[in-house]
C-alpha positions in Angstrom: 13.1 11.7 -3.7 11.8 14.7 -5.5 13.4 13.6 -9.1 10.3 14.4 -11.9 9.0 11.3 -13.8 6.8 11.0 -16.5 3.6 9.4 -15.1 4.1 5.7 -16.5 7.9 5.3 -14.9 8.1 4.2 -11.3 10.9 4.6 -9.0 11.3 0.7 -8.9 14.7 -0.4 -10.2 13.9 -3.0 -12.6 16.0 -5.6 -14.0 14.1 -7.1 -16.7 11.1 -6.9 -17.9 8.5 -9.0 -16.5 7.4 -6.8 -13.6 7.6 -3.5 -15.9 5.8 -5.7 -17.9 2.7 -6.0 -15.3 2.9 -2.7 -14.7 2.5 -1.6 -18.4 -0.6 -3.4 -18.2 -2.0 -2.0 -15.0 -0.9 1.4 -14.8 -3.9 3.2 -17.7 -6.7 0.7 -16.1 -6.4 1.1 -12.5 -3.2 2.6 -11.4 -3.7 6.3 -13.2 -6.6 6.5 -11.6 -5.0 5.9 -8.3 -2.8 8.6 -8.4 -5.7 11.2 -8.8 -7.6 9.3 -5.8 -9.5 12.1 -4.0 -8.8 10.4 -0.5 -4.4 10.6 -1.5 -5.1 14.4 -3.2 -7.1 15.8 -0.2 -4.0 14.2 2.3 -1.7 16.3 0.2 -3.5 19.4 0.1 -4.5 19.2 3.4 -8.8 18.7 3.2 -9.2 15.1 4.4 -11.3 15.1 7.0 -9.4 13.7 10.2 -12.4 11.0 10.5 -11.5 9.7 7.0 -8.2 8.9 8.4 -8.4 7.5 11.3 -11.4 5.0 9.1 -8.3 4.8 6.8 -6.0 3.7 9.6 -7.9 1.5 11.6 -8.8 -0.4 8.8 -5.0 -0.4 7.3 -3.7 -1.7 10.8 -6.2 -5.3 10.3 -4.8 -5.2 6.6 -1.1 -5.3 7.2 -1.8 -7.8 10.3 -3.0 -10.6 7.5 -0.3 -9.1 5.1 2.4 -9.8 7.5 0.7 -13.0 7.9 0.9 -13.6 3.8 4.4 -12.6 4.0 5.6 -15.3 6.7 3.6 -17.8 5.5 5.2 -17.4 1.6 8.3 -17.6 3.2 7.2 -20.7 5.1 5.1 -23.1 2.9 6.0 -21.7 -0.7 9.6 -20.2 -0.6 12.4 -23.1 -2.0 15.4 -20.6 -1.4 17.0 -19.5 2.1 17.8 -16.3 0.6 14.2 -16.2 -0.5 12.7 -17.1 2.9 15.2 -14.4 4.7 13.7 -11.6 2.3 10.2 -12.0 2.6 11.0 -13.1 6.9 12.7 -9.4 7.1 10.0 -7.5 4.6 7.9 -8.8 7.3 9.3 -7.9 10.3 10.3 -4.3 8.5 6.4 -4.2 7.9 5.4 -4.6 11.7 8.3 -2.5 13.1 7.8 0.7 10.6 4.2 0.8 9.3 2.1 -0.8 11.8 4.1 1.4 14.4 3.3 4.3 13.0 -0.3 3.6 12.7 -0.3 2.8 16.1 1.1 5.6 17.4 -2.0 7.7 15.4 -4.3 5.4 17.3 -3.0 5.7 20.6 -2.9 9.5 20.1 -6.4 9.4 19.2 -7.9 7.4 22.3 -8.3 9.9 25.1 -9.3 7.0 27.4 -6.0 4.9 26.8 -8.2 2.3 25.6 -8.0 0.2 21.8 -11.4 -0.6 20.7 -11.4 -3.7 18.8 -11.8 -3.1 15.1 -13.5 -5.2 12.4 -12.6 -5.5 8.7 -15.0 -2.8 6.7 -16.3 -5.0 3.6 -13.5 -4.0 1.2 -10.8 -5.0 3.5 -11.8 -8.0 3.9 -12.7 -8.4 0.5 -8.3 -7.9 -0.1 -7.4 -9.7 2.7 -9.4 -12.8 1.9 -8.0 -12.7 -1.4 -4.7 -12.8 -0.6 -5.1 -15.6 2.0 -6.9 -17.5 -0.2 -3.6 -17.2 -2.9 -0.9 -17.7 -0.3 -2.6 -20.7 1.8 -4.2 -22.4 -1.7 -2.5 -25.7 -2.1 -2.9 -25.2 -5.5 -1.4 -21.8 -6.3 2.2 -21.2 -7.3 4.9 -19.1 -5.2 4.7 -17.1 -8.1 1.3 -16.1 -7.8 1.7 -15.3 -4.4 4.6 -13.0 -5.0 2.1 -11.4 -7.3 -0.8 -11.0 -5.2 1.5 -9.1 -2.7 3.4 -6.8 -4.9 1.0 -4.0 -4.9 0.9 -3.2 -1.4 4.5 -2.5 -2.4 5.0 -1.5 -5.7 1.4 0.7 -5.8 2.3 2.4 -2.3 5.5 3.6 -3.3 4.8 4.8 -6.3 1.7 7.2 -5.1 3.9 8.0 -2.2 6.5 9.6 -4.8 3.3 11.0 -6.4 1.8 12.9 -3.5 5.7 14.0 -2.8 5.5 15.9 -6.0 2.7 17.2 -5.7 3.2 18.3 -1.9 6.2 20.1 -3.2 4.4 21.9 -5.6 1.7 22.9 -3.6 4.2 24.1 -0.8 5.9 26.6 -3.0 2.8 28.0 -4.5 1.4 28.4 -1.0 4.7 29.8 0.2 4.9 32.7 -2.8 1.5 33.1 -1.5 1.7 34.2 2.3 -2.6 34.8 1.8 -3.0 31.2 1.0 -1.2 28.8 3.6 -1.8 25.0 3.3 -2.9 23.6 7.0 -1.7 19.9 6.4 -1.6 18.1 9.4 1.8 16.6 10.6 0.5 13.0 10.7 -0.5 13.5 6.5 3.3 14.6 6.0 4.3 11.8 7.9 2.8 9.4 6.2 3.7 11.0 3.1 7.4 10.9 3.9 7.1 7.1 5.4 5.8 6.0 1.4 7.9 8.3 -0.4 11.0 7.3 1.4 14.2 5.6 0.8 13.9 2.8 3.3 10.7 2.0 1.9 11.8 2.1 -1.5 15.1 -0.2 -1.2 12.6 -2.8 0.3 9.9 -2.3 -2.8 13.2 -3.1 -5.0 14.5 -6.4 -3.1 10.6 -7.4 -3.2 10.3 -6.8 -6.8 13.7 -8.5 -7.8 12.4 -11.4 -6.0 9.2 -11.6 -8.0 11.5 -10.5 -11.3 13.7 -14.1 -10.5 10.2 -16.2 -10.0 7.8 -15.7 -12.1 7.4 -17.2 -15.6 3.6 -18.2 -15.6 2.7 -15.7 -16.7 -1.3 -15.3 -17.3 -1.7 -16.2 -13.5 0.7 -13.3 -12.5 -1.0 -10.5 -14.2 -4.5 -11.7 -13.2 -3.0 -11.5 -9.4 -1.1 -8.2 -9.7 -4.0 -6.5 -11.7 -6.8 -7.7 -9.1 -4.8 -6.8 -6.4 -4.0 -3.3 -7.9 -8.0 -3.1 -8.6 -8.2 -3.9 -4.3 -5.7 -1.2 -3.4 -7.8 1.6 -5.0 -11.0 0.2 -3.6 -9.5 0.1 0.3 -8.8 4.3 -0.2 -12.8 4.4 -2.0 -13.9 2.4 1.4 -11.3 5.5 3.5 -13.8 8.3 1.5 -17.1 6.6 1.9 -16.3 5.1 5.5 -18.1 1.9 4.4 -19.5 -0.2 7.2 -21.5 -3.7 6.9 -24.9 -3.3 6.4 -27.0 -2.9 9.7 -28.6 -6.2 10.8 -31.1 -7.4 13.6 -29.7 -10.9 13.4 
């Protein structure tokens, strides 16, 4: 997927215009800025530090274990279709086979002793993954708005996945016409790279977002939901740069 873009077009196949619609709205307040994130850039160009990762990692391994949660329980308590429940059952089980595998795969590479440590939510991640939980298991929020409060994770990944593509491509040839100036990325940055900017991630972004394209009609809700959530995803890589940890306490 190495097709140019202008930077307000997705690769998202749309079919009308109510997600473009959130999108409009969120791409100059949040998601621009997202795209020049300093934790994405420095995977592409090879400077993060590996620490940063792994904090990265870690912390997006408890993430997608309450996300896989919000998905199932959408599909459970809010979903009226079959084709509906199916979707968001399979986005879910493509979301434990494909991602979390391959950040455990970092994590067991990373343990010398063979041992997981248990991890705890940093602040900003569970700042995201209370709000979620609190739209999906609110008895007084809409499938719609929990469609919405999801769609980021999708919708935002892909698209800086396509991003960092580019830019990895064009960093690539300008390091290879310049044999004095190779790029050391490590294989584990590519990889994740390739998983975001793929086709199999992209296909299920476009089922998710035709699902939320045949829900939603209320409107106001929805784009409070996408654009908070949009506002979480760039604070989860700030939390990656920082390493943020919860205050140190004697209690």
């Amino acid at each position: 997927m190495t097709t140019s873009k202008t930077p307000t077009q997705t690769t998202a196949t749309i079919t009308s215009t109510t997600c473009q619609s959130l999108w409009d709205k969120a791409y100059p307040i949040i998601i621009k800025e997202t795209e020049k994130h300093p934790f994405l850039v420095s995977m592409v160009d090879g400077t993060l530090e590996e620490n940063n990762f792994r904090y990265y990692v870690q912390q997006d391994v408890l993430y997608l274990k309450d996300f896989i949660y919000c998905l199932r329980q959408l599909s459970l308590k809010k979903a009226s279709t079959t084709k509906d429940k199916k979707l968001l059952c399979d986005l879910a089980d493509g979301a434990e086979e494909v991602e979390i595998a391959l950040h455990q795969s970092y994590i067991k590479q990373w343990n010398t002793n063979g041992e997981q440590q248990e991890q705890e939510q940093m602040p900003n991640t569970l700042l995201y993954t209370s709000y979620m939980r609190r739209i999906i298991d609110g008895s007084d929020t809409t499938y719609g708005e929990g469609l919405a409060a999801l769609l980021p994770c999708f919708w935002v990944y892909m698209h800086v996945g396509n991003c960092m593509l580019k830019l990895r491509d064009e960093l690539d040839k300008t390091n290879n016409n310049d044999s004095s100036n190779q790029l050391l990325r490590p294989k584990h940055y590519n990889d994740w790279i390739d998983t975001y900017a793929g086709d199999e991630f992209e296909n299920d972004v476009n089922n998710y977002i035709q699902l939320v394209n045949d829900e939603l009609q209320q409107l106001k809700q929805i784009e409070d939901h996408f654009m908070m959530a949009c506002k979480l995803e760039h604070m989860f890589w700030d939390q990656a740069i920082t390493m943020m940890e919860w205050p140190a306490t004697t209690i």
